[in-house]
N, CA and C atoms as an extended XYZ file, in Angstrom:
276
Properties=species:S:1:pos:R:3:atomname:S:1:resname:S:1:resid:I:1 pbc="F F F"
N        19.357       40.903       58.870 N   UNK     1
C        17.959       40.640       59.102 CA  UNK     1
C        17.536       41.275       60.418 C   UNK     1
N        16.434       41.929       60.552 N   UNK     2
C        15.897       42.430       61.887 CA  UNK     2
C        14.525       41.746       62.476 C   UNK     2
N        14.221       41.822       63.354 N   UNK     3
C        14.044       41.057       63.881 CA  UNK     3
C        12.369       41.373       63.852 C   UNK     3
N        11.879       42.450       63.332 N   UNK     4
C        10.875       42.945       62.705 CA  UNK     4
C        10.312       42.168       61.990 C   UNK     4
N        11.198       41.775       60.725 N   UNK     5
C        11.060       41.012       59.649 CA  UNK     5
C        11.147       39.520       60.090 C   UNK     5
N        10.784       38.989       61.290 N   UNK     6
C        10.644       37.485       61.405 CA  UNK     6
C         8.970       37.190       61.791 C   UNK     6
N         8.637       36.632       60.971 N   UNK     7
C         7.332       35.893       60.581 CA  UNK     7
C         7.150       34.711       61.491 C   UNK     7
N         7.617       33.781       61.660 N   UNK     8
C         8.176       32.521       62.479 CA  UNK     8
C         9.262       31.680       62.151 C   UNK     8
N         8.864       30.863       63.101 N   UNK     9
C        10.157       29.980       63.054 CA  UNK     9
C         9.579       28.303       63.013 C   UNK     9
N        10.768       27.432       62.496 N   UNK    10
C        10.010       26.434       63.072 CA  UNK    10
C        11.271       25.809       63.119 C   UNK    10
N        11.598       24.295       63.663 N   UNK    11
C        12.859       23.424       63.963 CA  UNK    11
C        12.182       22.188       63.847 C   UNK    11
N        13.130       21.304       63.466 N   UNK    12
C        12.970       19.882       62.889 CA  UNK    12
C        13.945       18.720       63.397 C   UNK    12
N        13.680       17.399       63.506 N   UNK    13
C        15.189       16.958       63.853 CA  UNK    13
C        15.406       16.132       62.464 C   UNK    13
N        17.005       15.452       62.838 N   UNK    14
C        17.573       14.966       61.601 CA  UNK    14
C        18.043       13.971       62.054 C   UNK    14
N        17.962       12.738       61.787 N   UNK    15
C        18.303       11.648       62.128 CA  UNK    15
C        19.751       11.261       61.520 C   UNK    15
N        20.822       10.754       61.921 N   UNK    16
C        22.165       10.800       61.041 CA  UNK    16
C        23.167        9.611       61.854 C   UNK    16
N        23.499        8.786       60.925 N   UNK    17
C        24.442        7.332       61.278 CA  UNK    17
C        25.720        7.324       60.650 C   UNK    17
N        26.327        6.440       61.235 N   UNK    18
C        27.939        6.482       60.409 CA  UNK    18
C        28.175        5.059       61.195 C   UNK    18
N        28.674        4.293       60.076 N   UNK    19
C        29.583        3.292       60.226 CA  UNK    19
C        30.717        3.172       60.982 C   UNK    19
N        30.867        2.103       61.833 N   UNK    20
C        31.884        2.261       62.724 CA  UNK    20
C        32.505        1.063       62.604 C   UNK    20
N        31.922        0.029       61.759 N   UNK    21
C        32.890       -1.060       61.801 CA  UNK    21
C        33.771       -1.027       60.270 C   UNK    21
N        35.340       -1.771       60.039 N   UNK    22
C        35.905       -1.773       58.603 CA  UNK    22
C        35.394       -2.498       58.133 C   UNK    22
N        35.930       -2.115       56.262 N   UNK    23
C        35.046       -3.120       55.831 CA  UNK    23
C        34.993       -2.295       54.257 C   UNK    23
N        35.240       -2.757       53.644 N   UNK    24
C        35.299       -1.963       51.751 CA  UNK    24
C        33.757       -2.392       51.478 C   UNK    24
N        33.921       -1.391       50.365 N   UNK    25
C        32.850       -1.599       49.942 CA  UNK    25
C        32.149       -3.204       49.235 C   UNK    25
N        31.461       -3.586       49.513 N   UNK    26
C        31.705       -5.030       49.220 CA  UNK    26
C        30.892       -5.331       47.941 C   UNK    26
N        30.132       -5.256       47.284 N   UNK    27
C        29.359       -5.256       46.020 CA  UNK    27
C        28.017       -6.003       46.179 C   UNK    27
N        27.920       -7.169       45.077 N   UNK    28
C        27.027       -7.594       45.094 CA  UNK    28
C        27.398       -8.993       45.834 C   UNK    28
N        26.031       -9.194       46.637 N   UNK    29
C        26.386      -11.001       47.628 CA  UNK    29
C        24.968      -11.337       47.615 C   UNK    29
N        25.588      -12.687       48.214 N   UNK    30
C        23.872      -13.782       48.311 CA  UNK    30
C        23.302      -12.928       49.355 C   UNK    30
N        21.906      -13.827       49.838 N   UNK    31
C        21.010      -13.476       50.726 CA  UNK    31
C        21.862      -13.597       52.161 C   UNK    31
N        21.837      -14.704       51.948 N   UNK    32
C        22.707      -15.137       53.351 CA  UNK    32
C        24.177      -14.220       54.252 C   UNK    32
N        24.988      -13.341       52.913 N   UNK    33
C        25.821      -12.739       53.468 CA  UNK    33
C        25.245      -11.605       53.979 C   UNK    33
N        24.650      -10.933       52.916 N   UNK    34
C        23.721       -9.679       53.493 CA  UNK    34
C        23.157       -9.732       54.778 C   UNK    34
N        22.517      -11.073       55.032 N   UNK    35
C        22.155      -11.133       56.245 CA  UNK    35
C        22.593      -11.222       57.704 C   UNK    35
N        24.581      -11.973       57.443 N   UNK    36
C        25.367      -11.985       58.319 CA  UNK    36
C        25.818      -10.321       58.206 C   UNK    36
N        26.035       -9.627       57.246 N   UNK    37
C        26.401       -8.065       57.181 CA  UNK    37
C        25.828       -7.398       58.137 C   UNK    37
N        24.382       -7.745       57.779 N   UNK    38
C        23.390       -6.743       58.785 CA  UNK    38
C        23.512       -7.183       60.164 C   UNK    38
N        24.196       -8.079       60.726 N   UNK    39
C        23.711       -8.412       61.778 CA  UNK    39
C        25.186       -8.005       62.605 C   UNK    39
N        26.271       -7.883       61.959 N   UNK    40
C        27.146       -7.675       62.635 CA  UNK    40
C        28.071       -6.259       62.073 C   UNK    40
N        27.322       -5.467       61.528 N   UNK    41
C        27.966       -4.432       61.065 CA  UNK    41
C        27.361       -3.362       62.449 C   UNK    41
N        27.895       -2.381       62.881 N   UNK    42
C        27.687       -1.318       63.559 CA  UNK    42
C        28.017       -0.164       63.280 C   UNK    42
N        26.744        0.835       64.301 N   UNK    43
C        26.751        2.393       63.905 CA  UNK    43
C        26.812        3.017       64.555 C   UNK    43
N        27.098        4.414       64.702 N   UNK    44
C        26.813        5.529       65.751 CA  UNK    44
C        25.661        6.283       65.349 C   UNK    44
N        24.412        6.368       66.150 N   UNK    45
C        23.148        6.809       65.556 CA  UNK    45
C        23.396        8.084       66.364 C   UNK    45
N        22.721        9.383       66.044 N   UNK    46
C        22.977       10.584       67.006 CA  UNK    46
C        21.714       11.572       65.879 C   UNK    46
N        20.697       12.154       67.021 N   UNK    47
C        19.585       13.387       66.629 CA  UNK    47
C        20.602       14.842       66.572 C   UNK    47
N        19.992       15.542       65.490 N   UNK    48
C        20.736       16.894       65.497 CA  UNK    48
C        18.903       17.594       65.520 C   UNK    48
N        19.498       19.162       65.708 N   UNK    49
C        18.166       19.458       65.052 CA  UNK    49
C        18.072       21.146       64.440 C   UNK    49
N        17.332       21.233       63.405 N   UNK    50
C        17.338       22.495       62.613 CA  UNK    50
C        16.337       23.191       63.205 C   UNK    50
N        16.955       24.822       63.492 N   UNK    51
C        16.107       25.839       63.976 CA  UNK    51
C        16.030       27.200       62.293 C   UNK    51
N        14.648       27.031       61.900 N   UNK    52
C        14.136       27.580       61.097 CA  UNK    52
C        13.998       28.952       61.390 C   UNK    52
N        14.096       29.755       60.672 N   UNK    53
C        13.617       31.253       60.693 CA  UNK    53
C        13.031       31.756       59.392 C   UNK    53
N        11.287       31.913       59.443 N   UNK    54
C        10.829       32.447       58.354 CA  UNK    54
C        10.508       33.940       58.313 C   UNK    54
N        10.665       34.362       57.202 N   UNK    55
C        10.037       36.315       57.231 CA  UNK    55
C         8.893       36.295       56.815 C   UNK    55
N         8.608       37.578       57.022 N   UNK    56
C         7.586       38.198       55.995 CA  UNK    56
C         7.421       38.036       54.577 C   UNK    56
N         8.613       38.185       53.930 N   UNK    57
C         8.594       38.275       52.317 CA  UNK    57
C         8.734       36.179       52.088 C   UNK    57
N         8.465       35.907       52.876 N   UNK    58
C         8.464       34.186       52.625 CA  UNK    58
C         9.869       33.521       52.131 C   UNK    58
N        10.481       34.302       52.533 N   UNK    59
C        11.878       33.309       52.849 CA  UNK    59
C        11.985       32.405       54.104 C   UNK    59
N        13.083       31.979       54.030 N   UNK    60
C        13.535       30.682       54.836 CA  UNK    60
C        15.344       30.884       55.032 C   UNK    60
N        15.542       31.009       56.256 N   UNK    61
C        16.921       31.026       56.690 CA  UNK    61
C        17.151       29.885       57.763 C   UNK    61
N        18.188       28.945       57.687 N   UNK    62
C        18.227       28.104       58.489 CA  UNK    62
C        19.751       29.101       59.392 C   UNK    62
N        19.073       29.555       61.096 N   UNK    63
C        19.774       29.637       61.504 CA  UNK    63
C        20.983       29.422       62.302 C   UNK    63
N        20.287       27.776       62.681 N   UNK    64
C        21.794       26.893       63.271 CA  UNK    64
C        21.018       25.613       63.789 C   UNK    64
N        22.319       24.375       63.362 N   UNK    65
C        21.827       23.179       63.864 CA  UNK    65
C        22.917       23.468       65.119 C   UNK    65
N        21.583       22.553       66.173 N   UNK    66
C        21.879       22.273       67.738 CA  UNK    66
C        21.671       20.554       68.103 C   UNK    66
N        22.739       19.997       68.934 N   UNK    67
C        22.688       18.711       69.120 CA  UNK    67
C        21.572       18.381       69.899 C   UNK    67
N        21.029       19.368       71.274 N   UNK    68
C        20.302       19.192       72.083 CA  UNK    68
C        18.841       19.737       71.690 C   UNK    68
N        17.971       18.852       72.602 N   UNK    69
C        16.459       19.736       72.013 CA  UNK    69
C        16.940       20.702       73.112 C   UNK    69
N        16.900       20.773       74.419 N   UNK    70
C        17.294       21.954       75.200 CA  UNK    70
C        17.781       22.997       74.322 C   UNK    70
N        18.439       23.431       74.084 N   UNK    71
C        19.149       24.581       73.059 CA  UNK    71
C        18.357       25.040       72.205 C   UNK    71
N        17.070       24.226       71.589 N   UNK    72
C        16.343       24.845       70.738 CA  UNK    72
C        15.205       25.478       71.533 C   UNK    72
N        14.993       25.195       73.020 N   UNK    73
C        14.146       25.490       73.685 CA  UNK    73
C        14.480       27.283       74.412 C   UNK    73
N        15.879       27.145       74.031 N   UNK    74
C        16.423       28.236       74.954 CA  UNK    74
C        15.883       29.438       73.545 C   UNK    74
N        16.385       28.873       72.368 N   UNK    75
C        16.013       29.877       71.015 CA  UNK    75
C        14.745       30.609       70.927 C   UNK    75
N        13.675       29.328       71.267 N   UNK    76
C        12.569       29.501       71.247 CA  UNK    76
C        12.428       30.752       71.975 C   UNK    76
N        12.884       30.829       73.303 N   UNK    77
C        12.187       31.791       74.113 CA  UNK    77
C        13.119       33.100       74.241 C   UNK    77
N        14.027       33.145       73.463 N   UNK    78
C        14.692       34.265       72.781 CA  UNK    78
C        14.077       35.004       71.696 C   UNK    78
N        13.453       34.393       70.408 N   UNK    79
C        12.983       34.757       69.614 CA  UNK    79
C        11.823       35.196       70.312 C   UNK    79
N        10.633       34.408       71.274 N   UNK    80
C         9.429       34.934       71.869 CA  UNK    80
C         9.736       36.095       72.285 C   UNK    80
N        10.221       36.027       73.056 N   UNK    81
C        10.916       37.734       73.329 CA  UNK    81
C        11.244       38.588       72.982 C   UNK    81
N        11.824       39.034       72.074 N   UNK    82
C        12.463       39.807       71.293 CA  UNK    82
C        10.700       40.256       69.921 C   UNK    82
N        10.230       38.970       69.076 N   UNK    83
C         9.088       39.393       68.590 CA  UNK    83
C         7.887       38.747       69.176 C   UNK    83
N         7.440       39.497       69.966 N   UNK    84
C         6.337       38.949       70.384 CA  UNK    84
C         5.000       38.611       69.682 C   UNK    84
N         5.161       39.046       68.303 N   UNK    85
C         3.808       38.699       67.365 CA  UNK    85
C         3.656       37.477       66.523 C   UNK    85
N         4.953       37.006       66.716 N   UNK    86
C         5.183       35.930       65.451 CA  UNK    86
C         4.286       34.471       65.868 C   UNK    86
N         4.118       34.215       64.697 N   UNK    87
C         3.011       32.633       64.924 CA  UNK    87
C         4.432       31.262       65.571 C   UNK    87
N         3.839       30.517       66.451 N   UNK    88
C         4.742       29.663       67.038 CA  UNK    88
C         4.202       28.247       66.447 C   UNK    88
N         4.952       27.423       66.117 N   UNK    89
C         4.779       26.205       65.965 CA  UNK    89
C         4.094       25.259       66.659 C   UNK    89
N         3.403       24.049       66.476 N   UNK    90
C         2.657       23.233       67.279 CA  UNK    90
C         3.655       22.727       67.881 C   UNK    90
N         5.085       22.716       68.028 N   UNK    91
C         5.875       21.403       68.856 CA  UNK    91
C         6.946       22.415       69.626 C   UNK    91
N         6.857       23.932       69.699 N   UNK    92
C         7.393       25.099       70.661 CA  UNK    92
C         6.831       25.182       71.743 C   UNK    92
């Protein structure tokens, strides 16, 4: 891909959890267990985020998820640079 052919870009975040306490899968339960479940089960919550690259011919290439918004900020002003015509997103 050249860099000619980039139309814009845009990036998104992704919200993503994982279980950290044991525990099988447990099935179906009363109200009441569900409710002790929820209250003492734990997670690791963590933002990622997708940096978009669109062309001309209206494709879509996802070019890399980054943990930090910093990192997508650094992209940003790589791509500004390099094409200076391309339309920028409301949140760049």
């Amino acid at each position: 891909m050249d860099y000619d052919d980039i139309a814009g870009f845009c990036f998104k975040g992704k919200h993503h959890m994982k279980k950290t306490t044991n525990g099988a899968n447990r099935g179906r339960m009363s109200a009441g267990r569900a409710a002790y479940y929820a209250l003492t089960d734990h997670y690791d919550e963590w933002e990622t985020y997708y940096f978009k690259i669109k062309t001309k011919k209206h494709r879509k290439l996802l070019l890399t998820e980054v943990a930090y918004i910093d990192d997508t900020n650094r992209l940003v002003q790589i791509i500004k640079d390099r094409c200076p015509g391309i339309e920028l997103p409301e949140n760049a």
